[in-house]
N, C-alpha and C positions, 0 to 999 in steps of 0.2 A: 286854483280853488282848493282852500282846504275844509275837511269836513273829520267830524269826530263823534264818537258815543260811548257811554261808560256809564258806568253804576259801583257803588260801593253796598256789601250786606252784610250786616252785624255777625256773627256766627254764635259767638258766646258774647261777655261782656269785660274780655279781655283781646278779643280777634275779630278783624275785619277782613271779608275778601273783596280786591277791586278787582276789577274788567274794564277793561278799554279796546277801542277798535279806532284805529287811526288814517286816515286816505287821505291821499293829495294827487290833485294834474296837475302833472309838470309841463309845462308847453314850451318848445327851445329849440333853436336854428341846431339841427347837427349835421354833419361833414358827410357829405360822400361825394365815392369820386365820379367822375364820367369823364367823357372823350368830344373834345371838337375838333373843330374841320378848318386849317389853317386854309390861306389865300392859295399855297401852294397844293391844295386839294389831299394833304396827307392826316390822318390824325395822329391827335397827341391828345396825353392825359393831362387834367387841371380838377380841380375842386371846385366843390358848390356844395352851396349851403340850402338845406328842407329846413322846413319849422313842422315838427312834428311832437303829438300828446303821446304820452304814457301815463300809466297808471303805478303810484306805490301806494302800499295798505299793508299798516304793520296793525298786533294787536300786542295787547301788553297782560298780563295776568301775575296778582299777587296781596302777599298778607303783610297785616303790621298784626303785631302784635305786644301787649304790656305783660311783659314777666313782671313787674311790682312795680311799686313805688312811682316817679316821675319819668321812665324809661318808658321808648316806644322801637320796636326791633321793628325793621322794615325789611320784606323780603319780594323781590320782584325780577318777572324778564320782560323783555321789550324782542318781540319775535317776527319777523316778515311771514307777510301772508301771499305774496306772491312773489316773483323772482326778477323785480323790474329794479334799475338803478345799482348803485355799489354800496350795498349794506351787510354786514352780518349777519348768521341764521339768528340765532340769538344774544342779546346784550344782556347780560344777570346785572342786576342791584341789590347790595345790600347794606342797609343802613342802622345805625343806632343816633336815636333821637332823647336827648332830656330840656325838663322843661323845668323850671325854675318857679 
């Protein structure tokens, strides 16, 4: 399941700030190990697989904004909010936009 919420607000009338808040359940067989019990009454180790949920929730915070003309600068990070899965603390964006 994924799920999201966000807003953009004018600041002046060359800048905008956005917000976003991003989640997802991940639900997925993963690995552990355990031990059975051969015929010969000894144990040994083998794998099996759980189906287990986590949680990842990233948020995102950032501005565009128009120095003049047809130009739009775009500045932004994409930041975890909790410490689940393999992500980075923070991803930066920064972009330059014209329009024609």
């Amino acid at each position: 399941m994924v799920y999201g919420v966000g807003g953009d607000v004018g600041l002046t009338q060359k800048m905008t700030f956005a917000a976003d808040f991003f989640g997802e359940r991940v639900t997925a067989d993963r690995v552990m190990s355990k031990w059975f019990i051969a015929a010969d009454g000894l144990p040994y180790p083998t794998i099996a697989f759980q189906k287990q949920s986590y949680e990842v929730m990233s948020g995102s915070a950032g501005f565009k904004i128009n120095p003049g003309g047809n130009f739009i600068v775009t500045v932004n990070a994409l930041f975890r909010l909790n410490h689940t899965g393999l992500r980075s603390k923070v991803a930066p964006l920064i972009g330059l936009s014209y329009t024609m």
